[in-house]
C-alpha positions in Angstrom: -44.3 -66.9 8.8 -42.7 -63.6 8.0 -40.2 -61.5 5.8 -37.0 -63.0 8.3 -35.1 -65.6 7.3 -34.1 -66.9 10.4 -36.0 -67.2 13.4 -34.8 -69.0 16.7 -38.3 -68.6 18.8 -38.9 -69.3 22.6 -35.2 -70.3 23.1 -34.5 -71.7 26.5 -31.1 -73.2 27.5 -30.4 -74.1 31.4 -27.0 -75.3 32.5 -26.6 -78.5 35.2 -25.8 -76.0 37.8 -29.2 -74.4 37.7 -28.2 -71.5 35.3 -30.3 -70.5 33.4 -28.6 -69.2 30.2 -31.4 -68.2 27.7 -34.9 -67.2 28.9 -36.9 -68.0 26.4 -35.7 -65.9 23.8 -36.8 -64.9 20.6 -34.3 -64.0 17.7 -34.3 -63.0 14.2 -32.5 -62.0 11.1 -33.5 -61.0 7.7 -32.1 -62.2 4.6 -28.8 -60.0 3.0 -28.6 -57.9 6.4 -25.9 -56.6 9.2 -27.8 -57.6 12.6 -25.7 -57.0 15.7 -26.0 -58.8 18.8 -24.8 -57.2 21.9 -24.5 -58.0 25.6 -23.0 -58.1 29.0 -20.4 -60.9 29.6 -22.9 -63.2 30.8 -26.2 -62.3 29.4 -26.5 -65.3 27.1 -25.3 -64.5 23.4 -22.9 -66.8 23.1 -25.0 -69.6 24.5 -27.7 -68.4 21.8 -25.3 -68.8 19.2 -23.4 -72.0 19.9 -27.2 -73.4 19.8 -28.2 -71.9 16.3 -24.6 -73.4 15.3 -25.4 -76.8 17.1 -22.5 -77.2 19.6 -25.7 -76.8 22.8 -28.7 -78.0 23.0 -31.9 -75.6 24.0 -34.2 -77.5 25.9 -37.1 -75.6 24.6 -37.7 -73.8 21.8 -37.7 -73.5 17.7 -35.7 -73.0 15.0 -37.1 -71.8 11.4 -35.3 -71.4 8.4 -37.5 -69.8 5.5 -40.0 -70.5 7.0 -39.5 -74.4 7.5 -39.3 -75.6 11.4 -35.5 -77.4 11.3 -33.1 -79.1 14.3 -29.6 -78.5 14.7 -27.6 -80.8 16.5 -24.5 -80.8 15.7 -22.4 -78.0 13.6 -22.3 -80.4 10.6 -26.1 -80.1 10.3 -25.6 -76.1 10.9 -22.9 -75.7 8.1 -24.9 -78.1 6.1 -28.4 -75.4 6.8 -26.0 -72.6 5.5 -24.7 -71.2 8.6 -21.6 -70.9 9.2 -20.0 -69.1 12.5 -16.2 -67.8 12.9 -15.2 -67.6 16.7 -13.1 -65.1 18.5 -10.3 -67.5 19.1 -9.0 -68.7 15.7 -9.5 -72.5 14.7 -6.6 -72.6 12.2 -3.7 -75.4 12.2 -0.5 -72.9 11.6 1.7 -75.1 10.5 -1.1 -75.7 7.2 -0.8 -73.3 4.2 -4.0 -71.1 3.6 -5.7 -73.6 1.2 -5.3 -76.7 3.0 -7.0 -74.6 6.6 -9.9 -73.8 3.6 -10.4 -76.7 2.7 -9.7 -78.8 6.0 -12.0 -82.1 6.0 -13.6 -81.4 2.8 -9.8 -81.6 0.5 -11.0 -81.6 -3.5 -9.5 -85.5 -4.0 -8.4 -87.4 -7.8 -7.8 -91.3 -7.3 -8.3 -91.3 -4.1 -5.7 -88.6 -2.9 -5.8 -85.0 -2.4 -5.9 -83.2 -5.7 -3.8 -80.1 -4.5 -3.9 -78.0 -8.2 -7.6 -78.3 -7.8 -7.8 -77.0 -3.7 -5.4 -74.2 -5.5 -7.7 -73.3 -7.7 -10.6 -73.5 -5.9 -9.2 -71.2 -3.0 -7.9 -68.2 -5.7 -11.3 -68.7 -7.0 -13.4 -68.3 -3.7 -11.2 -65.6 -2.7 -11.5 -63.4 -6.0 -15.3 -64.3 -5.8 -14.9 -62.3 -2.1 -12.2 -59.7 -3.3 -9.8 -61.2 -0.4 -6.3 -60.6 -1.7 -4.5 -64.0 -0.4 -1.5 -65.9 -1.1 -3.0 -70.2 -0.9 0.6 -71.3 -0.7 1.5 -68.8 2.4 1.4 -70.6 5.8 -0.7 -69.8 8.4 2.2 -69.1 11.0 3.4 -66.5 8.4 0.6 -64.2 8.0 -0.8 -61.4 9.7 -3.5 -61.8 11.9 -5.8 -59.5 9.4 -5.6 -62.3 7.3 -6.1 -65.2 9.6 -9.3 -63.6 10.3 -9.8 -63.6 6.5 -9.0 -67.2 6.6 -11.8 -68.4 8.9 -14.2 -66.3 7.1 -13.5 -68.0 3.9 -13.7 -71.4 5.6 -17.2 -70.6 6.1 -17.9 -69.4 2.5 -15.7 -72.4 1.2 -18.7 -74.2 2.8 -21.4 -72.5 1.2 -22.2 -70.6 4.7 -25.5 -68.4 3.8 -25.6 -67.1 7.3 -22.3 -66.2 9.0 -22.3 -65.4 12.5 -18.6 -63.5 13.7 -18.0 -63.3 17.1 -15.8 -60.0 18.2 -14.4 -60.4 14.5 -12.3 -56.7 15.0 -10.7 -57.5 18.3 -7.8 -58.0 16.8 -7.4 -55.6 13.8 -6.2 -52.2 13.3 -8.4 -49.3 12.1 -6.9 -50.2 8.3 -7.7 -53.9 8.9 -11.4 -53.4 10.0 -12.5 -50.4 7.8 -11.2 -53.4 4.7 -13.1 -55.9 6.3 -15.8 -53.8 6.7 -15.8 -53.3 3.5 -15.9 -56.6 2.7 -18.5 -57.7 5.0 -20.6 -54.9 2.9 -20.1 -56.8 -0.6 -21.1 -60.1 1.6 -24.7 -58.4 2.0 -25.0 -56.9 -1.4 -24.1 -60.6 -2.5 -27.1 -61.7 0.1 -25.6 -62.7 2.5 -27.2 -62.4 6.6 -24.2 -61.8 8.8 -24.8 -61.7 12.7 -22.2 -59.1 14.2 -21.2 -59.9 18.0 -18.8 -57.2 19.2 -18.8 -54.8 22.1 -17.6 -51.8 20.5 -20.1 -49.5 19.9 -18.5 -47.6 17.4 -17.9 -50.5 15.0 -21.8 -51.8 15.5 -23.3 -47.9 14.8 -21.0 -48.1 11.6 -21.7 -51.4 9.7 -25.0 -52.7 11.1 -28.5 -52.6 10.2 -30.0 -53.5 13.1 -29.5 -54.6 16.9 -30.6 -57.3 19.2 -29.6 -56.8 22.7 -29.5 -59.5 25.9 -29.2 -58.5 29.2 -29.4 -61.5 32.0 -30.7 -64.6 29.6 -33.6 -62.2 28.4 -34.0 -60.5 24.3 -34.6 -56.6 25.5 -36.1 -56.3 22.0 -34.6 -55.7 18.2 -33.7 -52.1 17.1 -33.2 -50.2 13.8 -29.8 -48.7 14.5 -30.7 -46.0 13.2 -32.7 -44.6 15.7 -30.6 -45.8 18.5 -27.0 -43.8 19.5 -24.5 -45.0 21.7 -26.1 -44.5 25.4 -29.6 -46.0 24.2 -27.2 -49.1 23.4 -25.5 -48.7 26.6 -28.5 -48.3 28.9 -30.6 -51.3 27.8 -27.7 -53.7 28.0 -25.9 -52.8 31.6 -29.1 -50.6 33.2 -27.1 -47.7 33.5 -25.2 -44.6 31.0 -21.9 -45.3 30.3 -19.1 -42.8 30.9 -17.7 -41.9 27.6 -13.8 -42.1 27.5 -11.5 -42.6 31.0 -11.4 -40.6 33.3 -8.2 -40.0 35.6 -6.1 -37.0 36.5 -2.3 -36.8 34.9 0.0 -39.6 35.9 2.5 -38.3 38.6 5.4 -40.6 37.8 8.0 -41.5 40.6 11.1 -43.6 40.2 12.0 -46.3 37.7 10.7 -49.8 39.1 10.7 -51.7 36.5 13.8 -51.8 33.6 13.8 -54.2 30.4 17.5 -54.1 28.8 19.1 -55.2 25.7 16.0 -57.9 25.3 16.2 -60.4 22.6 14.4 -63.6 21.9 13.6 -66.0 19.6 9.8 -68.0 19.3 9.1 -71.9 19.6 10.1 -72.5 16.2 13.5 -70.7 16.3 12.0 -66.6 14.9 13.7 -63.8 16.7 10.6 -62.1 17.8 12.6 -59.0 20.0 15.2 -57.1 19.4 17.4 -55.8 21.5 14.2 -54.0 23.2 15.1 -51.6 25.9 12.2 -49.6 27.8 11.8 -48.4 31.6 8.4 -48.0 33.8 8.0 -45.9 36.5 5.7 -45.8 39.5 2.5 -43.9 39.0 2.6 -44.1 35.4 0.7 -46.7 32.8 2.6 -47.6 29.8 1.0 -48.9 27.1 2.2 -51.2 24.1 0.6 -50.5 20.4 1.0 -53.6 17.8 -0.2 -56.4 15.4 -0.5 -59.3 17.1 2.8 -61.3 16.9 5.2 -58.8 16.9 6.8 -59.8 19.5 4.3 -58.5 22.4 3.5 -62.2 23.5 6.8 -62.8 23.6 7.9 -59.4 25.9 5.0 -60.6 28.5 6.1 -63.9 28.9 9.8 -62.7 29.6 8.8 -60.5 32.1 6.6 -63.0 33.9 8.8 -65.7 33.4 6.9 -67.9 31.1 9.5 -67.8 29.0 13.1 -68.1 30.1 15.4 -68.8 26.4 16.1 -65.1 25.9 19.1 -62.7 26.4 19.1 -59.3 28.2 18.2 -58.1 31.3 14.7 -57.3 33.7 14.9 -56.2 36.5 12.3 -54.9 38.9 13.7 -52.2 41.5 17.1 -52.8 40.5 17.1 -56.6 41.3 16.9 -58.9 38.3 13.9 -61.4 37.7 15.6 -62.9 35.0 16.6 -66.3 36.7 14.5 -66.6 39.7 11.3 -68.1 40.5 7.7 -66.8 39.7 7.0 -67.0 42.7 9.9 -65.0 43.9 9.2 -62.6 41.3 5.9 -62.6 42.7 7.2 -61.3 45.8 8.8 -58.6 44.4 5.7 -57.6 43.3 4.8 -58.5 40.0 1.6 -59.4 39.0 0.2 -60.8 35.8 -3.4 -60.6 33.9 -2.8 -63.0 31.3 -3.9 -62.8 27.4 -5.4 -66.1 27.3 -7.0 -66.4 30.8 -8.2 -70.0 30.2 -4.5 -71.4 30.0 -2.7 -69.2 32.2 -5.5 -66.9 34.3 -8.0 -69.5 35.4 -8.1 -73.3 36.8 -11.3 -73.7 35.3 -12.3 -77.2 37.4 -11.2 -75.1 40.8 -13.7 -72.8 42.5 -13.9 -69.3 43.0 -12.4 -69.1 46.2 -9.4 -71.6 44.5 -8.7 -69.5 42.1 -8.6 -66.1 44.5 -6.2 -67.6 47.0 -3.7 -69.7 44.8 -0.9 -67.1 44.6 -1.4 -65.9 48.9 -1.0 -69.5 50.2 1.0 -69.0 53.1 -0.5 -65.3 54.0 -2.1 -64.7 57.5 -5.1 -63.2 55.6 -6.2 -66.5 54.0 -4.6 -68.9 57.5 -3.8 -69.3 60.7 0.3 -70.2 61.0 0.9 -72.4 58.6 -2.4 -74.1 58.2 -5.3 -72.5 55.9 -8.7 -70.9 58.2 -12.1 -71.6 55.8 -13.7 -69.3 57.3 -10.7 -66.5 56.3 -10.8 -67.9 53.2 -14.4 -67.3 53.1 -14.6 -63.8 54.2 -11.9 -62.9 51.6 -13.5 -64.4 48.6 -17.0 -62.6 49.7 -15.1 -59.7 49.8 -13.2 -59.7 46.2 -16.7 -61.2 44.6 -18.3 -58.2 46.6 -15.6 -55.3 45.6 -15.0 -56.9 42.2 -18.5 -57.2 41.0 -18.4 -61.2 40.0 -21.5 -63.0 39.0 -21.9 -66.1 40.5 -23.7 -68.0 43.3 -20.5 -68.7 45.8 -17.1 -69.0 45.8 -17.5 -72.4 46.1 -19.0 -72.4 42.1 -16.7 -73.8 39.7 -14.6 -71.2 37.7 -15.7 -73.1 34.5 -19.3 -72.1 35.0 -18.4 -68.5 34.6 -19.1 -66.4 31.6 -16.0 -65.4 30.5 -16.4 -61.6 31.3 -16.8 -63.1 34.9 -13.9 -65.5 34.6 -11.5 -62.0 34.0 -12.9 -60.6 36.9 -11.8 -62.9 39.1 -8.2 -63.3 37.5 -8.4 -59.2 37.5 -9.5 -59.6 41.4 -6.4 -62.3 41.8 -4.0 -60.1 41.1 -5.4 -56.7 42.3 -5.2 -58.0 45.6 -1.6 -58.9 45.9 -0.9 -55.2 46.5 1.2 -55.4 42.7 3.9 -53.2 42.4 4.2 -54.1 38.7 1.1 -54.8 36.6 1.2 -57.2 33.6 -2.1 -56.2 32.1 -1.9 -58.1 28.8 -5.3 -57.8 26.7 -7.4 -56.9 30.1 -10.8 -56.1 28.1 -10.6 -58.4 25.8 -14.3 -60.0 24.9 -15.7 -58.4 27.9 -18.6 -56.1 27.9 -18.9 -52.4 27.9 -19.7 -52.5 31.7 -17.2 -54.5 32.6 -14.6 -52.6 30.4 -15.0 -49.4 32.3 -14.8 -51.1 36.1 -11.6 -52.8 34.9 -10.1 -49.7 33.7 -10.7 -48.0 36.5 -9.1 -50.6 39.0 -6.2 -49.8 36.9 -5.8 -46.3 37.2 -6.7 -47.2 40.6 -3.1 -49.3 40.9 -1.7 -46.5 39.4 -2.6 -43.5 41.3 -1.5 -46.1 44.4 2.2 -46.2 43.2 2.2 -49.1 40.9 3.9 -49.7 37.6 1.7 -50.7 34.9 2.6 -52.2 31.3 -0.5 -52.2 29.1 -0.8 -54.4 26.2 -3.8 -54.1 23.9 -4.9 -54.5 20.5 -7.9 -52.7 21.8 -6.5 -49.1 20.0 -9.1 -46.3 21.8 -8.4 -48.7 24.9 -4.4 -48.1 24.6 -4.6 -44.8 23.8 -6.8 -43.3 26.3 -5.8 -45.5 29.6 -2.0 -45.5 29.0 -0.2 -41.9 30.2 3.1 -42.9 27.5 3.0 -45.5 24.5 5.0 -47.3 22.6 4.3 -49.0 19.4 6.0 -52.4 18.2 6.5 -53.7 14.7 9.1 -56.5 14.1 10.0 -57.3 17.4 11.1 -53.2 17.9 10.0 -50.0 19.2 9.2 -48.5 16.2 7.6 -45.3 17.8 7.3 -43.6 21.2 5.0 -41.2 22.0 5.7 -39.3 25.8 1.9 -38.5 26.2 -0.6 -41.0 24.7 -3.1 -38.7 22.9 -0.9 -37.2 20.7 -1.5 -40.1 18.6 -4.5 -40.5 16.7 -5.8 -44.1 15.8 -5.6 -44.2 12.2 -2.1 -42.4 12.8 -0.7 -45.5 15.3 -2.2 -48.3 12.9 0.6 -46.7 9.9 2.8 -47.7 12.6 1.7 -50.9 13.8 1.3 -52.1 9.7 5.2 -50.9 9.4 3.9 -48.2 6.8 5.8 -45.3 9.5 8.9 -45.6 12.1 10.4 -43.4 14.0 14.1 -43.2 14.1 15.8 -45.6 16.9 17.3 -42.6 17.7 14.1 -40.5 19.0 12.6 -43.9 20.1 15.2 -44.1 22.7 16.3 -40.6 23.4 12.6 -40.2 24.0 12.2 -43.5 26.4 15.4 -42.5 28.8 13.9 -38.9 28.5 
């Protein structure tokens, strides 16, 4: 048919709400190459993914493997085709060493049990055979999230995966941690590999990939060498539009300290201290952003401070009035607000509409009522309002929240909590696996709270997003403020990740001589 390997031709996919998700598109990959595929939250690359690895259904279209029409319908038969796909959100069982995630389902067995020296072996082996440096006997709730995404990748090898599809596989990572897996991903496609890239960083895409596939509204806007594309071409065919490079907003103005953490310490579900005796303040007008790995205690700090955790010891208080032991939804009052990491548990009710979602915290509120009953049609003029103002794709507030994309889906928790008038902002991952376009409106809503007098605590593992939105940063390693730095961009990136990897600390006493500065 021709010199791809893959070819996914006339691909059509429409969801039971009338959606359609895929228009039939055409995508390919050649054999031992990089191919990115980019796209606004909603423009129908995951959905063409999930049906190349079996978990939908197209209702029209073609697949082709060398050449040879195949059907994929489940992603048994897709792993058993040679295509293997690693998600965003890692499938691993922590309480499971390394090996036994490898090898989950498909243990090497001797008499009828697991033969563990042999699933031993066989993991050192695939990983020298990939040049990943692993410990088989380390378990998964021990190791750093570098290597968790090392993990799922070698599940997929483990497998014999030909074609590996990685979905925002850097999100995570430091600058270290991707430039090695980069590396690695190189040796896959000396080795022959095909390796579909989806990420919305523009940066990383220029840097490791051959070529570039970009959606926009169910629809393939064509397949590009990348090197004859830079980053606007990118930018313009996937949101219509140039994107501003870098944030803009004038210097933070900071006012008076509203919110104060004091003394904090805390252990995890399975009994870790995971903070330290962290102290740091927040003022009004002014973003503070948070710099770490994941699991060093950030997860932990957020759900303190919303009250989603309550087995900790120290104090928070939030204009001098401590949250510690009251309600959310008297802490709520006080003005806290919360965009959560993990919108799915904690942001959305995903069976609730729109309009469900927008009015669950102002129940109650004249704007949404009349007394003490709710008004539908106030209801309905504020969720027009926030889906107008907020940009959400959708076809009313009454859709259900599930039928969002899931750049969507953060708009309206984004919209939720914008709107209670916060006077401290939570923003915990806020851009995570959402587009470019999307990116730059939520940032600005944030600078937005700011400039309006609110407090906001940044946490992101996004490092250009931390660095450039927050006005001071601190860095976390261990559960501790390892580094503080007054104004944001003194720090370079490569600079903060020796601090995040615990390679460089400052002393505790410039971290806090420079906090209560």
């Amino acid at each position: 048919m021709s010199d791809e390997l893959l070819i996914m031709k006339g691909i059509t996919k429409i969801y039971p709400n009338g959606i359609i998700a895929n228009n039939h598109v055409d995508f390919s990959v050649k054999e031992g190459e990089i191919h990115a595929l980019m796209g606004e939250n909603g423009a129908g690359k995951s959905t063409l993914m999930n049906i190349l690895f079996g978990e939908l259904q197209a209702e029209e279209g073609d697949i082709y493997l060398k050449g040879e029409k195949i059907k994929i319908t489940s992603p048994t038969e897709a792993i058993a085709y040679g295509i293997g796909m690693v998600h965003q959100h890692f499938m691993l069982v922590p309480s499971l060493t390394v090996a036994e995630n490898i090898f989950l389902g498909m243990e090497p067995r001797k008499r009828g049990l697991i033969d563990r020296r042999k699933m031993l072996d066989k993991t050192k082996e695939i990983a020298q055979k990939y040049n990943f440096d692993i410990d088989p006997m380390s378990k998964v709730s021990d190791i750093p999230v570098g290597m968790k995404q090392k993990i799922e990748i070698l599940k997929s090898l483990a497998r014999s995966a030909r074609i590996l599809v990685l979905d925002e596989p850097t999100a995570v990572l430091t600058p270290q941690e991707t430039d090695e897996l980069f590396n690695e991903l190189r040796l896959f496609k000396e080795s022959g590999h095909t390796i579909i890239f989806i990420s919305h960083k523009l940066k990383e895409i220029k840097k490791i990939c051959d070529r570039i596939t970009i959606m926009k509204n169910g629809v393939s806007m064509g397949t590009y060498e990348l090197q004859e594309m830079d980053e606007k071409d990118i930018s313009r065919l996937m949101v219509g539009r140039d994107i501003v490079s870098g944030i803009q907003k004038e210097a933070a103005k900071p006012g008076k300290v509203v919110l104060r953490v004091e003394e904090l310490t805390c252990s995890n579900d399975e009994g870790k201290q995971t903070l330290n005796r962290m102290s740091f303040t927040i003022r009004t007008g002014e973003i503070l952003g948070i710099a770490g790995v994941e699991g060093n205690g950030q997860l932990e700090l957020v759900e303190c401070i919303t009250g989603l955790r309550d087995n900790f010891h120290g104090k928070i208080l939030i204009d001098d009035k401590e949250i510690n032991r009251i309600s959310i939804k008297n802490a709520r009052r006080l003005g806290l607000s919360h965009i959560p990491e993990d919108r799915m548990t904690f942001g959305i009710a995903s069976d609730a509409s729109i309009a469900e979602n927008l009015i669950s915290d102002k129940l109650g509120e004249q704007r949404i009522g009349i007394g003490p009953f709710l008004s539908q049609r106030k209801i309905e003029d504020f969720t027009d309002k926030l889906i107008k103002d907020f940009l959400i794709k959708c076809s009313s507030g009454k859709q259900p929240a599930r039928m969002l994309s899931g750049g969507n889906m953060q708009k309206v928790v984004i919209a939720r909590e914008f709107s209670g008038n916060p006077r401290v902002m939570i923003a915990n991952q806020p851009s995570r696996g959402v587009d470019v376009g999307a990116t730059e409106f939520i940032h600005k809503k944030l600078v937005q709270i700011r400039d309006q007098g609110a407090a906001v605590l940044l946490v992101s593992a996004d490092l250009n997003e931390v660095i450039e939105l927050s006005d001071s940063l601190i860095v976390m390693y261990g559960g501790e403020i390892v580094a503080y730095f007054k104004a944001a961009k003194e720090i370079n990136e490569e600079e903060l990740g020796y601090f995040m990897l615990g390679l460089k600390k400052q002393s505790q006493e410039e971290v806090r001589g420079a906090i209560y500065a």
